[in-house]
N, C-alpha and C positions, 0 to 999 in steps of 0.2 A: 588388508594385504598391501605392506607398500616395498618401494623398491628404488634406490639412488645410485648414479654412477659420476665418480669423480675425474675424465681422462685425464684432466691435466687438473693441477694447480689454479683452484681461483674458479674453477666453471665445475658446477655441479646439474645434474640433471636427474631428473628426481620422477616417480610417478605412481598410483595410487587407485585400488576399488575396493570399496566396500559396500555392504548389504546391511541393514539396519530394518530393526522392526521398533515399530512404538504402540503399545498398549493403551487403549483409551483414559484419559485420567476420569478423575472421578466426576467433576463437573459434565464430562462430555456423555459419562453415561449417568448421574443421575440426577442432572439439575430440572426444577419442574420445566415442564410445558408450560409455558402462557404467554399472552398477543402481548407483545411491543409495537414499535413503530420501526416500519422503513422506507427510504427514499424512493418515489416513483412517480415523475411529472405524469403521467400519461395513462389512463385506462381505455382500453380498446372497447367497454361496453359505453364508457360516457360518450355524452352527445348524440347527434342523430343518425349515426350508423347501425344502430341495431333496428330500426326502423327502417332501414333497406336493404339490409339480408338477414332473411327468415332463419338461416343457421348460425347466426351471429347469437340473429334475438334468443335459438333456444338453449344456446351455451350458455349467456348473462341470467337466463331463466334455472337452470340448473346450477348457477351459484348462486339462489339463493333471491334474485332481483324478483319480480313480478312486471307481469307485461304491461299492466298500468304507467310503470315510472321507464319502461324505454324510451327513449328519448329526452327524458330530464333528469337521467342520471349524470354527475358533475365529477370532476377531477377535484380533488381536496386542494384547496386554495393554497394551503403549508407546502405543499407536494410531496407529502409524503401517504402513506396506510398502513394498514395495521398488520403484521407477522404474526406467523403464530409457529415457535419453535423451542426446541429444549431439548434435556438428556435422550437418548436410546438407549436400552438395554440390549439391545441384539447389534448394538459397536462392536465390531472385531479390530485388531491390530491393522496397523495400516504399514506396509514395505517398501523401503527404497533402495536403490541402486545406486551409486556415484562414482565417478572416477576424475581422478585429473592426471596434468601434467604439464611438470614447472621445470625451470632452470635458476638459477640460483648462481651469481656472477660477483667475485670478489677479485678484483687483481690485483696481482701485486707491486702492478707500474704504479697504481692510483691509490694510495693508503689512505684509510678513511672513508672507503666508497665499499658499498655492497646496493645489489640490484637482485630482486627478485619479479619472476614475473609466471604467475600459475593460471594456468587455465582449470576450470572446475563444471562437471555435467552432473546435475542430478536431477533424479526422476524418482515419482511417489505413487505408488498406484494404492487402490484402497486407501485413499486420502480421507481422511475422518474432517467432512466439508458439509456447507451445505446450500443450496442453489441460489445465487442470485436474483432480485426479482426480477431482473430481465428473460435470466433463466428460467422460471414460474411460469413470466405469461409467457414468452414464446412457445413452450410445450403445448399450449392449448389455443394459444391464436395466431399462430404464425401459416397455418396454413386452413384458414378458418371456413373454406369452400367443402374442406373434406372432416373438419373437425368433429368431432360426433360429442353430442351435449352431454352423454353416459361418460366418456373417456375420464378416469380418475385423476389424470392431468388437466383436467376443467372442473372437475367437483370438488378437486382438493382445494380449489379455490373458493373461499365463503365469503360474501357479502353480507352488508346491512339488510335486512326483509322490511326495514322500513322507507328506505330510499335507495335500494340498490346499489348505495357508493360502497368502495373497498375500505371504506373510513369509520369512526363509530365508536359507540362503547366496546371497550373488550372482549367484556361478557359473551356481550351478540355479534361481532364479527372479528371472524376468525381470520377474515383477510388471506394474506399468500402463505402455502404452508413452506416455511422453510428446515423444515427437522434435519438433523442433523443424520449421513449416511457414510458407506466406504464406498459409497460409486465413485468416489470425486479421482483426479487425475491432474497432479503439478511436476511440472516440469522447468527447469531453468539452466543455463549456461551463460557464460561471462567468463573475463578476464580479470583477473585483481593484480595490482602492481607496487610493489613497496621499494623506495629507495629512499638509500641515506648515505648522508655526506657529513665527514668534519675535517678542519683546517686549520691553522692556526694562523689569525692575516697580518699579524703583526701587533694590531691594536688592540685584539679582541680576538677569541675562539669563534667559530662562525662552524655553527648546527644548520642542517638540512634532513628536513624530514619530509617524507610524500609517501601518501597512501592514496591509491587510483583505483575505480574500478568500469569496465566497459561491461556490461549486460546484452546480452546477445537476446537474450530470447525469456520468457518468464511467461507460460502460459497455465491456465486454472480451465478444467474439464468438468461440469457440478456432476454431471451424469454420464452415460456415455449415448444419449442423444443427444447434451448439449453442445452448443457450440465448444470449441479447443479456443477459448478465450485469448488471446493477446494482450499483454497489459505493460509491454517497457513503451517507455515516454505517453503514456496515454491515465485521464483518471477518470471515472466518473462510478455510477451505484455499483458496476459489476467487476470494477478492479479495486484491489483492496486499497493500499497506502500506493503511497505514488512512488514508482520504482524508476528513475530516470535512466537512460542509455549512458549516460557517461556521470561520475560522481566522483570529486577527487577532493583531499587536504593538502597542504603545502604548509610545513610550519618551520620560521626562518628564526634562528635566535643566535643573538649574539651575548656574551659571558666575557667580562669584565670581573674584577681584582675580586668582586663582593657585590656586583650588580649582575642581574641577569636581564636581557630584553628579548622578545619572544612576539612575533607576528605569525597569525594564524588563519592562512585565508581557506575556505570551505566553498567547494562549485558544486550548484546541483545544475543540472543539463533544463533545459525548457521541454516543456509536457504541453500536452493541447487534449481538448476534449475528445473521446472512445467515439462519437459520433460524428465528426467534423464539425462543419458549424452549423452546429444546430441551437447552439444555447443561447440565447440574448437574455437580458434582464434588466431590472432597471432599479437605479441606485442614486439615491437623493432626486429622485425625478428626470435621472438621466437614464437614457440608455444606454447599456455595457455588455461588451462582449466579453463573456465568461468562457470561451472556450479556448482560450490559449495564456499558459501561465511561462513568464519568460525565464532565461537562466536565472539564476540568483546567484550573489557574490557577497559573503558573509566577511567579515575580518573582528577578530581577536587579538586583542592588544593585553599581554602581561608583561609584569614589571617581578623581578620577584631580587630583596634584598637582603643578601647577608647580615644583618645589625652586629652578630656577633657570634662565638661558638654555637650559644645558648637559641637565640632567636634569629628567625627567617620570616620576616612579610612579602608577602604575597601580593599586588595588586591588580586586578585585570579592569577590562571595560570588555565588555562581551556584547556583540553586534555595533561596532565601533561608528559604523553608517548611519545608525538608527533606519536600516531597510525593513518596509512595512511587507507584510504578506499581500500580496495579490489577492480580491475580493471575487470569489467566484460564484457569490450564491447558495445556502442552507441545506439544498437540495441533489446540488447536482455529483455528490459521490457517495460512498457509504458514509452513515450516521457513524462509526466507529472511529471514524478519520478525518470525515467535513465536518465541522463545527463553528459556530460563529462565524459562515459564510464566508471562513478561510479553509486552509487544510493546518492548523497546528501541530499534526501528526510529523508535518516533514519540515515545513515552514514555521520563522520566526515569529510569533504571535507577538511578545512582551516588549520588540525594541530592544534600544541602548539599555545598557544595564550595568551596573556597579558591583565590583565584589572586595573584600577584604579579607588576608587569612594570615594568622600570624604562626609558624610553628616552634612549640619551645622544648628546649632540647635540655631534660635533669641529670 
């Protein structure tokens, strides 16, 4: 259901809800089950805490550990353990809700210029998700005075029976179980902003392009005990890709008789670590704080030339800086998006880079 109002010439206002259902695809209901790896510095049974409280130790004991190896049970050096998740059969559809409302700005003092600026809320309930390991353990150790060692939010949890760690062959430890459910709960809101400019300055056509956008809020719910997760400007195992509070292009070209020049600068906002600082690490024998990654500032440089009717080359240099990604460590976000102790997902891994394209026209 949408709906636009034009009062005058040049300003348009505009506004919009819909209801959407999305069906399980197939991978989400029949891909097997079996242990992979996922990121988690930290087990609340390693070390000598189970060893001074009796409910602690018989939680660790009902996943599996034996009270022989309390106390010398260890955190996996990689920082990560083993998952153990895959299709469901009993996935139902998951339902969302959205709505926006934009204005849309063209006048006709300023030829060449159009401005949009939409606001957008969407929400997803029965989210076909499935718990982060933060979300895992807290379910059964976060309030571990009262936790009861029966409770299926601590059994669901299996360890090695040979050293108690959450690490191991696959076979025999099943590690955090993360299956896939429609408890989950996503929600987000933001601004998105598009304007564009052209001119003609005498020497050259002079293009203005810009795409903005502000993120207000972007929150992930695994269950509905768990936490209402918050994830804009923040990364680590329990938010997915890095979602920054402000993200904008700006691309500036100028058009000449049979040459075209074209700059393209790209802002991501600076993020910091879900925990504050908590993370240190250490990196060529130094030590590095991985919990804060700064803005970044990308630039794209193409060339693009008319040769003739027939043919069009193309030349860019893509990451014009040579700006390296930010090193934050193997472990400290999801394995789907940390990688190579960068984030590749959002950030430029490859550097400066060369491209050539030529278009021929029969």
């Amino acid at each position: 259901m949408a709906g636009n109002w034009t009062p005058v010439d040049g300003i348009k206002f505009r506004g919009n809800y819909s209801r959407a259902v999305r069906a399980p695809n197939i991978a989400e209901l029949f891909a097997p089950v079996n242990t992979t790896l996922t990121n988690l510095d930290s087990d609340p049974c390693a070390g000598a805490a189970p060893t001074q409280n009796a409910n602690l130790a018989a939680v660790c004991i009902a996943q599996g550990a034996t009270a022989a190896q309390l106390g010398s049970i260890i955190n996996d050096p990689a920082g990560q353990v083993n998952s153990t998740g895959g299709g469901n059969l009993a996935l139902g559809p998951e339902k969302s809700n959205s709505w926006g409302l934009g204005v849309s700005l063209q006048p006709a003092a300023l030829p060449g210029f159009s401005l949009t600026v939409d606001y957008y809320n969407i929400k997803i309930t029965g989210a076909i998700t499935n718990p982060t390991p933060d979300d895992v353990i807290s379910a059964c150790f976060d309030n571990i005075t009262a936790a009861s060692a029966s409770d299926p939010a601590c059994t669901g949890i299996r360890r090695d029976p040979g050293t108690g760690a959450l690490f191991g062959e696959a076979a025999v430890v099943g590690g955090l179980p993360q299956t896939l459910s429609n408890l989950g709960k996503l929600a987000t809101d933001g601004i998105d902003v598009q304007l564009n400019y052209q001119k003609d300055v005498g020497f050259a056509k002079w293009a203005l392009s810009a795409n903005g956008n502000w993120t207000n809020s972007s929150t992930f719910q695994a269950t509905p005990t768990s936490l209402n997760r918050e994830c804009v400007g923040l990364y680590s195992v329990n938010c997915a890709s890095i979602q920054p509070e402000f993200s904008w292009s700006v691309r500036n070209t100028l058009s000449f008789d049979s040459v075209d020049l074209s700059l393209l600068w790209r802002y991501i906002d600076g993020v910091k670590y879900e925990d504050g600082d908590a993370f240190v690490g250490t990196l060529n024998g130094k030590e590095v704080d991985f919990n804060r990654i700064p803005a970044e500032h990308y630039f794209d440089l193409t060339s693009r030339f008319h040769v003739s009717d027939e043919v069009t080359l193309t030349m860019t240099v893509q990451n014009l800086l040579d700006n390296q990604p930010k090193v934050v460590g193997n472990s400290i976000g999801s394995t789907s998006y940390n990688s190579g102790n960068v984030y590749p997902s959002t950030y430029d891994a490859l550097g400066r880079r060369y491209t050539v394209a030529a278009k021929l026209r029969f």
